[in-house]
C-alpha positions in Angstrom: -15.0 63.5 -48.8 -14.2 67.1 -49.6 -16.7 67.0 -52.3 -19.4 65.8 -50.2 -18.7 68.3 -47.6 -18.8 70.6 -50.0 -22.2 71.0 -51.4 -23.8 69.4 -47.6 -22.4 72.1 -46.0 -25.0 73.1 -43.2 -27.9 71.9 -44.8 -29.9 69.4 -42.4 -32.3 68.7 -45.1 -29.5 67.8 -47.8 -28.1 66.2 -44.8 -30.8 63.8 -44.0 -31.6 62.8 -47.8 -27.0 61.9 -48.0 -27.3 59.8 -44.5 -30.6 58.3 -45.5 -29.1 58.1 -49.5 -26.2 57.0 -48.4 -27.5 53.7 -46.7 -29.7 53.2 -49.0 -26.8 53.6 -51.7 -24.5 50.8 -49.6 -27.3 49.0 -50.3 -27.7 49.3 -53.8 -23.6 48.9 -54.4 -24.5 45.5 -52.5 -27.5 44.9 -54.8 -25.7 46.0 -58.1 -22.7 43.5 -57.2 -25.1 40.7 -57.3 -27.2 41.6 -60.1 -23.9 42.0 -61.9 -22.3 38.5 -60.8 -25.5 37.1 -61.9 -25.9 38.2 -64.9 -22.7 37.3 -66.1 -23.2 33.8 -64.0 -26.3 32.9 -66.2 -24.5 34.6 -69.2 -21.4 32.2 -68.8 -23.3 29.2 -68.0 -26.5 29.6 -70.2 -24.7 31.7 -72.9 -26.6 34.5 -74.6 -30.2 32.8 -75.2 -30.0 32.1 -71.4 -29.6 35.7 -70.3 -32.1 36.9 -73.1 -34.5 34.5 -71.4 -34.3 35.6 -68.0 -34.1 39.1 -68.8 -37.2 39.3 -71.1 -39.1 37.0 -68.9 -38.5 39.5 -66.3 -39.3 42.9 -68.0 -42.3 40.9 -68.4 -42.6 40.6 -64.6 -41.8 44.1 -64.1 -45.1 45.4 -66.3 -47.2 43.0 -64.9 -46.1 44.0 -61.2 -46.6 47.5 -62.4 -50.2 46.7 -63.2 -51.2 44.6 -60.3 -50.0 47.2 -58.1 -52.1 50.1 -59.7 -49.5 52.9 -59.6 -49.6 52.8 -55.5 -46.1 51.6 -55.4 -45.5 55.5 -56.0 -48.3 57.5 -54.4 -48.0 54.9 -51.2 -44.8 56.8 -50.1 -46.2 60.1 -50.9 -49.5 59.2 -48.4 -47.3 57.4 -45.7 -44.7 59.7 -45.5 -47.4 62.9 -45.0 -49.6 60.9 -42.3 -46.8 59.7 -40.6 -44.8 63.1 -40.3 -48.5 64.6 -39.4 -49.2 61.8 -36.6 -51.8 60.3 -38.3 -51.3 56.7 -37.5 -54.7 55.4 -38.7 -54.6 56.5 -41.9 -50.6 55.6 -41.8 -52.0 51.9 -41.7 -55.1 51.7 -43.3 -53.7 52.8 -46.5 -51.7 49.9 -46.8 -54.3 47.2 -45.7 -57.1 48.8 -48.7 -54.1 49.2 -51.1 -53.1 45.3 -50.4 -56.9 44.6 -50.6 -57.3 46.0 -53.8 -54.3 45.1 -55.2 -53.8 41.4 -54.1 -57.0 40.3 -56.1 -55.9 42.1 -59.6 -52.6 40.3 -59.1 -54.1 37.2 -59.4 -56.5 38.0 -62.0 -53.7 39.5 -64.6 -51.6 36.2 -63.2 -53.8 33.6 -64.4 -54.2 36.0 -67.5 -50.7 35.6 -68.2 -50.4 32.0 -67.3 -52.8 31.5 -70.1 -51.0 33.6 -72.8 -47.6 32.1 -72.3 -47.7 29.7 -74.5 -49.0 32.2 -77.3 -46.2 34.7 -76.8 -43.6 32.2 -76.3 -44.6 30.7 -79.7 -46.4 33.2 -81.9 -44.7 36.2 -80.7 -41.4 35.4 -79.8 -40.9 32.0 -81.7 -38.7 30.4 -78.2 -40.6 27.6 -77.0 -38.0 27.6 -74.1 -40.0 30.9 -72.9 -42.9 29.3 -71.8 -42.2 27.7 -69.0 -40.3 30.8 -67.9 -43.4 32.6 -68.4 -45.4 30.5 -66.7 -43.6 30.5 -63.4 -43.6 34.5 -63.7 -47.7 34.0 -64.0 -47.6 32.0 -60.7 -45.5 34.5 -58.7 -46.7 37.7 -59.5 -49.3 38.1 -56.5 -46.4 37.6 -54.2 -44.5 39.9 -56.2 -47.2 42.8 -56.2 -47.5 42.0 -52.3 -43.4 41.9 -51.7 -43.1 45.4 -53.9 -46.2 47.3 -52.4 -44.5 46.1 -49.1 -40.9 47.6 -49.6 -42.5 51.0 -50.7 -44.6 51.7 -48.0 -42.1 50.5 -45.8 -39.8 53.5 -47.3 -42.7 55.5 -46.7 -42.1 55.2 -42.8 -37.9 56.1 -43.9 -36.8 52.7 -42.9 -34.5 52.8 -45.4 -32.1 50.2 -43.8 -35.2 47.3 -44.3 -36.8 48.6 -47.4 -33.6 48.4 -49.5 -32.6 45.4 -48.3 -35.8 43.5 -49.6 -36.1 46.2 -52.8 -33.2 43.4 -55.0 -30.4 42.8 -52.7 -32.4 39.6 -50.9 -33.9 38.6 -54.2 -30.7 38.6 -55.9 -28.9 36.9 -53.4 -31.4 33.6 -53.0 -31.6 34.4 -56.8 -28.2 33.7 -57.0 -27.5 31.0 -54.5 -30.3 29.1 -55.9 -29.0 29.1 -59.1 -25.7 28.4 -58.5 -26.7 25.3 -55.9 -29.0 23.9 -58.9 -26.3 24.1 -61.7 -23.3 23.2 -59.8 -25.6 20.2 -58.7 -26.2 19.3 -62.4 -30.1 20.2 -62.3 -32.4 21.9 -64.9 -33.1 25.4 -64.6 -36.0 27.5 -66.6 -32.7 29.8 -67.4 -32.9 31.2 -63.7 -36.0 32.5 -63.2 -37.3 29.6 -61.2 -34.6 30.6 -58.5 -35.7 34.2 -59.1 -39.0 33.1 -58.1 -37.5 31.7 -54.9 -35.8 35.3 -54.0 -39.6 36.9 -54.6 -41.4 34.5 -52.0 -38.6 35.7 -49.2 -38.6 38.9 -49.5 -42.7 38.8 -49.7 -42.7 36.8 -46.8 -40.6 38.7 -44.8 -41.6 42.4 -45.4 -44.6 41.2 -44.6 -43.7 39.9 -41.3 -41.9 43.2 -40.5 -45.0 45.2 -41.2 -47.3 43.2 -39.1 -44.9 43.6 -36.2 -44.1 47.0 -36.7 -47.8 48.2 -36.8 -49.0 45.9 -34.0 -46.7 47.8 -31.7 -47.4 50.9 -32.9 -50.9 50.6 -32.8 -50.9 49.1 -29.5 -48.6 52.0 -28.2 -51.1 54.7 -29.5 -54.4 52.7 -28.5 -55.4 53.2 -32.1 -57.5 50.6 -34.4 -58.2 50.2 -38.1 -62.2 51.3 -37.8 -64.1 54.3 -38.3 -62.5 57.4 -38.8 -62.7 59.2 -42.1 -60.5 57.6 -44.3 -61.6 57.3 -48.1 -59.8 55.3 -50.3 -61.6 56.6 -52.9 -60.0 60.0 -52.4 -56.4 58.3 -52.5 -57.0 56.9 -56.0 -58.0 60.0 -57.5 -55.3 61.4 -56.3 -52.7 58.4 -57.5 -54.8 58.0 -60.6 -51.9 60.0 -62.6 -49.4 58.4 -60.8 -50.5 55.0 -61.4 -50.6 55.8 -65.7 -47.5 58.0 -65.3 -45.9 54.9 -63.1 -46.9 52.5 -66.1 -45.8 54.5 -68.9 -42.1 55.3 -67.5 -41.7 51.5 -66.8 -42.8 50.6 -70.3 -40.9 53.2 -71.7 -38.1 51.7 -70.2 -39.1 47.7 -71.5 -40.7 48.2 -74.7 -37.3 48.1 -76.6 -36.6 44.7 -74.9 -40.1 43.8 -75.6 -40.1 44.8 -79.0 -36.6 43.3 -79.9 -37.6 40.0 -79.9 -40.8 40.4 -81.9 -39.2 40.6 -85.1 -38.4 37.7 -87.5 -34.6 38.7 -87.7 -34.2 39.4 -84.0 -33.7 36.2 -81.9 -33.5 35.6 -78.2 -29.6 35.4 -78.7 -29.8 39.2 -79.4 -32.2 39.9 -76.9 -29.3 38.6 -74.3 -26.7 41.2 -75.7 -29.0 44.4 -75.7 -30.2 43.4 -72.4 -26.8 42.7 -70.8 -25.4 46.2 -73.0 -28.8 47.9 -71.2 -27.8 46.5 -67.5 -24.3 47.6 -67.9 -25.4 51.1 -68.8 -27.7 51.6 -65.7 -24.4 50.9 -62.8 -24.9 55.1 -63.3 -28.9 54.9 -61.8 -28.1 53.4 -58.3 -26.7 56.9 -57.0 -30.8 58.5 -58.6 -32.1 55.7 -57.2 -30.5 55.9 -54.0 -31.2 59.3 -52.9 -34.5 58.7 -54.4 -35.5 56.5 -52.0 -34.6 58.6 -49.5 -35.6 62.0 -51.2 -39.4 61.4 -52.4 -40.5 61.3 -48.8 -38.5 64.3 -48.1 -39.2 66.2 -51.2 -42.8 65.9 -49.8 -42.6 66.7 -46.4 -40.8 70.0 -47.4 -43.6 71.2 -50.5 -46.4 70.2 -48.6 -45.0 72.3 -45.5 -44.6 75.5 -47.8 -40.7 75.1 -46.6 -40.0 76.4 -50.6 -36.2 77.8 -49.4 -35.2 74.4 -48.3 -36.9 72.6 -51.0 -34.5 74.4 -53.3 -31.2 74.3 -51.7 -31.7 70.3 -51.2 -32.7 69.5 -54.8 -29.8 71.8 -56.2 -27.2 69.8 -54.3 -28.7 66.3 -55.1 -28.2 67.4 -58.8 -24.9 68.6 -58.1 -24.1 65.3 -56.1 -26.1 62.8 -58.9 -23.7 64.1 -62.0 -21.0 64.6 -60.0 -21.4 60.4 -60.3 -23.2 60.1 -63.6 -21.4 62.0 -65.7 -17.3 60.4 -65.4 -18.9 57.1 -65.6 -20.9 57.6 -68.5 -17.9 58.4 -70.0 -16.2 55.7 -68.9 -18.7 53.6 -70.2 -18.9 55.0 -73.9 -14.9 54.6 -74.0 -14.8 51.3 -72.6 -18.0 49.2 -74.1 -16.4 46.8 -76.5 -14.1 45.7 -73.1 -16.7 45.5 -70.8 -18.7 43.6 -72.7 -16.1 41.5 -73.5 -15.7 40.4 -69.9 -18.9 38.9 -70.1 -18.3 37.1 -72.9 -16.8 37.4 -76.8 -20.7 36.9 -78.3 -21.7 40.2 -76.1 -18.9 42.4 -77.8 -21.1 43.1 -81.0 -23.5 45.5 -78.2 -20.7 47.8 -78.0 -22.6 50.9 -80.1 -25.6 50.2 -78.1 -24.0 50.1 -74.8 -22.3 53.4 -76.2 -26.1 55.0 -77.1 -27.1 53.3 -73.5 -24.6 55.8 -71.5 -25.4 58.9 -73.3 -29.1 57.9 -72.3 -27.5 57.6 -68.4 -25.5 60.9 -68.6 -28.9 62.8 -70.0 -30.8 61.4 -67.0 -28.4 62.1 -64.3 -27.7 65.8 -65.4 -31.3 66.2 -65.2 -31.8 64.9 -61.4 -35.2 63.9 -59.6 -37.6 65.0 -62.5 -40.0 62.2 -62.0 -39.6 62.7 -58.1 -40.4 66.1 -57.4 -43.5 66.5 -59.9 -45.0 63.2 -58.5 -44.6 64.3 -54.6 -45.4 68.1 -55.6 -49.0 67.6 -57.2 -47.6 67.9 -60.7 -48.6 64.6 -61.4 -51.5 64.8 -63.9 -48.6 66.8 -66.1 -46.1 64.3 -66.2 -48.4 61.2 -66.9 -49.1 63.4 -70.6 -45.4 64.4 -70.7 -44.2 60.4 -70.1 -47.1 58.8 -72.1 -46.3 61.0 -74.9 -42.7 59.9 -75.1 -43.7 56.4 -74.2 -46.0 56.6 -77.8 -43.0 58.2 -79.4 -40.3 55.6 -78.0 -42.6 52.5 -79.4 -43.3 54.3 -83.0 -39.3 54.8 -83.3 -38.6 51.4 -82.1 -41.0 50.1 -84.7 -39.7 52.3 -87.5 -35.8 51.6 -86.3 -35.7 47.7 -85.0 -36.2 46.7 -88.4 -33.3 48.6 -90.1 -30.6 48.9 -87.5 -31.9 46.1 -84.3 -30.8 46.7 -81.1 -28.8 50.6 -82.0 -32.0 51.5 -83.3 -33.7 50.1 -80.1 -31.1 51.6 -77.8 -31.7 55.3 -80.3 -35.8 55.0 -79.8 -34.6 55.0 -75.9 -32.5 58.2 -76.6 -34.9 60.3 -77.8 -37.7 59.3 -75.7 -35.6 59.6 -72.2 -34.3 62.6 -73.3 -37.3 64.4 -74.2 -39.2 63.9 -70.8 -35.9 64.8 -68.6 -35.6 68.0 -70.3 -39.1 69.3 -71.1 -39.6 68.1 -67.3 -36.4 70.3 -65.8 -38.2 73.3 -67.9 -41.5 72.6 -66.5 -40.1 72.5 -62.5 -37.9 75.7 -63.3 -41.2 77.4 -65.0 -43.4 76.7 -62.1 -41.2 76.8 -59.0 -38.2 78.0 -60.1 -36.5 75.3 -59.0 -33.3 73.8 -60.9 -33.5 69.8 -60.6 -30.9 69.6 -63.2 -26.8 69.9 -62.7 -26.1 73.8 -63.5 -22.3 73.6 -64.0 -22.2 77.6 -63.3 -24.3 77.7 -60.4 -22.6 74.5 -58.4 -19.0 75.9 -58.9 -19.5 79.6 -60.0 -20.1 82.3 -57.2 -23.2 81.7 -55.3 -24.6 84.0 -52.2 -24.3 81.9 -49.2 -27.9 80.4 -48.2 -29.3 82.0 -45.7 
């Protein structure tokens, strides 16, 4: 407690983005218990081609929700959190019923798209026929997938943290898991887990959606305001979330496309796909803390650039990045001291991820000690700068994991992820520094040394 006091001090605006981060971080402990429990769950009871299964199937899922939702899963907090701190209810709303518009029809487009594929990349590319199937129910889902994650965003957009985190993974990992557990323990067949996963999609879909509805009809109603006229252009918004949506696309794929990638080559099975993944999930127990004040912080970080409040913008980015390696850091350690155990409690065929695990935390410890990178320059305007920045190192992380897959598997996967990560976190600190002199990263000397009080 002494540390957090520390570094909140006074600051209201720090203050907010802790209570808000810290909810939303309760949440994400909650969520990250689960995803844990499943994943060793479906690694115990499916062994390694199980988990490799589920976890490609949904990487999968996570590009093709990227896609449906055309990059407004970012700029939709951006928009919601400006009109609703300016009282611009209309706009508040309307944005979310032409985003779902737009959206909902592209989902099912790139679905059936998918659906038709599956059995080609099951067979062709990834030579599983046990994919398929797993593929196929991924296909059927993703419009309510697209719906359910558009939902949660804008729904963090308004700062109801307490709701949007909840429906973020936390539901969908518990039905997930419940699901699962109810069809095994019954003796039932399972497409390796993503059929209950499916299940955990359609509840949190159906009930964000429910909370939206009844949150806007009594808003709406309050104010006397409707969804017609006015001069709302939704044109305008997609220029503007244009970058956002390729920048959006290319961080996500840079983050997959060594899962994708794994599995395409003749020597690299599904079996191995399970290790690097479960080596990969291990690694990220450091995000939740970004993630969690992320949620909370975008909005913020927005409210205070686009109010020219420049002094406060500052002394609340400093102590996230004082706050996000004060976690990061000791357990990235951790984690590069301890892989060959912790993998081991998974199970003995996992131990052989130890080195990438190993690569996977110095990867976490380079991303924390540079903070809310993609954050600030997406709610700040720099967005057109980053989408170059993160599609260049999206190029460059696909031609090392082609050049490195082949000779070293899933180290030279988890190395291709190195370099990549690394290069956008730091050319992106310099870039904030350079333009608003700004420090998003940890600055050992400044968060301990002498500082002048802030004013």
């Amino acid at each position: 407690m002494g540390f957090i006091q520390r570094i909140t001090g006074s600051d209201k605006d720090f203050s907010e983005v802790l209570k808000g981060g810290g909810l939303s971080l309760l949440y994400r402990i909650a969520s990250m218990l689960l995803s844990y429990t499943l994943m060793i769950f479906i690694s115990k009871s499916l062994g390694e081609r199980g988990i490799g299964i589920y976890n490609l199937s949904l990487t999968w899922a996570g590009i093709l929700v990227m896609l449906g939702s055309l990059g407004f899963h970012t700029s939709i907090v951006r928009f919601v959190s400006q009109y609703n701190k300016d009282g611009s209810t209309f706009k508040v709303f309307k944005i979310y019923r032409s985003v779902m518009t737009l959206t909902l029809p592209v989902s099912l487009l790139l679905g059936g798209a998918f659906f038709m594929l599956s059995d080609w990349l099951a067979v062709t590319i990834y030579d599983d026929p046990g994919l398929k199937d797993a593929f196929r129910i991924i296909a059927c889902i993703l419009p309510l997938a697209v719906a359910g994650n558009t939902n949660v965003e804008f729904i963090r957009g308004l700062k109801e943290v307490h709701v949007s985190e909840l429906f973020r993974n936390l539901s969908i990992h518990a039905v997930n898991l419940a699901v699962l557990f109810l069809i095994i323990s019954l003796g039932g067949n399972t497409i390796f887990g993503v059929d209950a996963y499916a299940a955990g999609v359609g509840l949190s879909m159906a009930y964000t959606s429910y909370h939206i509805w009844r949150y806007s009809r009594k808003r709406l109603i309050d104010e006397g305001t409707e969804l017609k006229g006015s001069d709302f252009s939704l044109k305008e918004h997609l220029l503007i979330s244009l970058p956002m949506i390729i920048t959006s696309f290319a961080m996500l794929l840079n983050g997959k496309v060594d899962t994708i990638m794994l599995g395409m080559y003749e020597d690299m099975d599904t079996e191995m796909v399970g290790i690097f993944t479960v080596a990969l999930k291990i690694s990220i127990i450091t995000n939740f803390v970004i993630a969690a004040l992320k949620t909370i912080a975008m909005p913020k970080i927005s409210e205070l650039y686009w109010s020219g409040e420049l002094d406060r913008l500052k002394r609340m980015v400093r102590k996230s990045a004082l706050l996000i390696f004060g976690f990061t850091g000791p357990v990235s350690i951790v984690l590069m001291i301890a892989a060959s155990f912790l993998l081991g409690l998974v199970g003995d065929g996992f131990q052989s991820g130890a080195t990438t695990l190993q690569i996977f935390a110095v990867v976490q410890m380079i991303n924390g000690a540079c903070g809310l990178v993609a954050a600030f320059m997406n709610m700040t305007g720099d967005q057109a700068y980053f989408t170059r920045l993160v599609l260049i190192a999206t190029l460059m992380n696909i031609l090392l994991n082609a050049i490195l897959i082949p000779k070293y598997g899933m180290e030279g996967a988890a190395i291709a992820t190195l370099v990549s990560t690394a290069g956008w976190n730091i050319i992106g600190t310099i870039r904030i520094y350079k333009k608003h002199g700004i420090r998003t990263y940890f600055d050992p000397i400044r968060s301990f040394g002498n500082r002048t009080p802030s004013r």
